[in-house]
N, C-alpha and C positions, 0 to 999 in steps of 0.2 A: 476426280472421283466424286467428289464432293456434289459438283454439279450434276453430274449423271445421278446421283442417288435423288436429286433436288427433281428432277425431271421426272423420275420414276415413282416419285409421293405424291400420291392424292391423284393421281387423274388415273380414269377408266382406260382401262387396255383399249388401244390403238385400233384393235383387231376386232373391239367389241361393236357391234351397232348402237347410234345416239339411240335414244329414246326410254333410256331407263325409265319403269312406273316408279312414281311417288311411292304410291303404297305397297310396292313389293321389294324393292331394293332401294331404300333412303337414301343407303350411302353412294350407288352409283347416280341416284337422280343429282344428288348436292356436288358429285363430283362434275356430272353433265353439265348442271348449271354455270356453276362455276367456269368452265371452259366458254360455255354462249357468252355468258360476260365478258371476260378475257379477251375473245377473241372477235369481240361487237357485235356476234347473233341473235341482235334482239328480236327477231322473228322467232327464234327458235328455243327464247326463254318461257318456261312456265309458268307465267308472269304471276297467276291467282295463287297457286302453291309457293310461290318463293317470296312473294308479299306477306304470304302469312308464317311463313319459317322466320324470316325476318321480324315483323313483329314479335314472334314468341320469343327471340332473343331479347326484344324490347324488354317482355313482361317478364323473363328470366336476371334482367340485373333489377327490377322493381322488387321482385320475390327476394335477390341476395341481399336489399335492403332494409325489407319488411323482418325477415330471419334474423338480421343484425341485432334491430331496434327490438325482436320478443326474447332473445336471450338477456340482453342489457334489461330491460323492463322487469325481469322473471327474476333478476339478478336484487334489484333495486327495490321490486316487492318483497322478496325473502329478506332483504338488508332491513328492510323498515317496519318487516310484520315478527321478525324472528330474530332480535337482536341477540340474545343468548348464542345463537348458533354461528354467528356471522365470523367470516375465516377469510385470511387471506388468500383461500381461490377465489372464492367472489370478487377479492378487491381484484386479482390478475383477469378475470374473466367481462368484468366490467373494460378493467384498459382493453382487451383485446378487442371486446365488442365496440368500442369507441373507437378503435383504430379501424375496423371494418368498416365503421358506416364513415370514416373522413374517408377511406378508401375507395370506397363504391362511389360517393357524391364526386371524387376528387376525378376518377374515371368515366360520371355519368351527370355533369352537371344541369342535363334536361332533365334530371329529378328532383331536383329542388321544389321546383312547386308539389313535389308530391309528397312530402315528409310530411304532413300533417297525416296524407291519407296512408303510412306506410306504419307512422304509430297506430293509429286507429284499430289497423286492423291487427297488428301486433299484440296489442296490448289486450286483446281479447282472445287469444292463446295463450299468453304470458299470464292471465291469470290463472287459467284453465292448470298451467305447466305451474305455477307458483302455488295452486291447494295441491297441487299432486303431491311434487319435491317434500313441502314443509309437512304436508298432512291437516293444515287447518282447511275449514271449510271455507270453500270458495266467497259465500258470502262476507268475509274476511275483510276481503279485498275490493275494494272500490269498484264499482260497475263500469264507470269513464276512466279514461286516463288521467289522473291528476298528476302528472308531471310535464312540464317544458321541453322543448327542444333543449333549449339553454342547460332546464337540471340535466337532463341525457347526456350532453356532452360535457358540462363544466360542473358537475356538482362535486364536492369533495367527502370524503369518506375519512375519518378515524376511528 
């Protein structure tokens, strides 16, 4: 049973003809593809369209990592501009965000080199998101990033 329902996920009815558009049915194109691969029809992959699905996967775990580092940052500017207010979600929101970005590095270790450029651009949201949350004026907050890799992941909080 098992197997039969395995057979019957994800691929284009039988009955269907190849040649799904890209841009009218995504999901029959990716299930096409998918089968060309599978079954070695490299003639018959869409090589320019499925090069760049593929890339966008690339930039969708850079983006899951960039998200990580502007919550932890938005997290780290409110702890340091807004001590009064500072609560234990922030401490739990910080771990969480810390467990995300060892997560995503830990699944995507061709991004290493890019952590510099993942705060970069994080961190110019997270301040954006950090006047919003607190209400002070953005000029508040530091223009550059002033924090480490290191404080991002090992700084300690009481």
């Amino acid at each position: 049973m098992a197997s039969r329902i395995k057979d019957n996920i994800g691929l284009a009815p039988a009955d269907k003809p190849l040649g799904a558009e890209y841009d009218r049915d995504f999901y029959s194109w990716l299930m096409e593809q998918a089968r060309h691969v599978r079954d070695g029809h490299w003639d018959s992959v869409d090589r320019e369209n499925l090069a760049e699905e593929i890339e966008s996967l690339g930039r969708e775990q850079f983006n899951k990592l960039e998200s990580a580092f502007r919550v932890l940052l938005m997290h780290f500017l409110k702890w340091d501009h807004q001590a009064s207010k500072r609560s234990r979600s922030w401490l739990l929101s910080i771990e969480a965000q810390r467990l995300e970005i060892e997560d995503v590095l830990a699944d995507n270790p061709g991004l290493k080199p890019r952590i510099g450029e993942a705060i970069t651009r994080a961190y110019r949201k997270a301040r954006i998101e950090a006047a919003k949350e607190t209400g002070l004026d953005k000029a508040t907050f530091p223009e550059t990033c002033g924090y480490s890799y290191d404080d991002m992941v090992s700084r300690t909080f009481s």
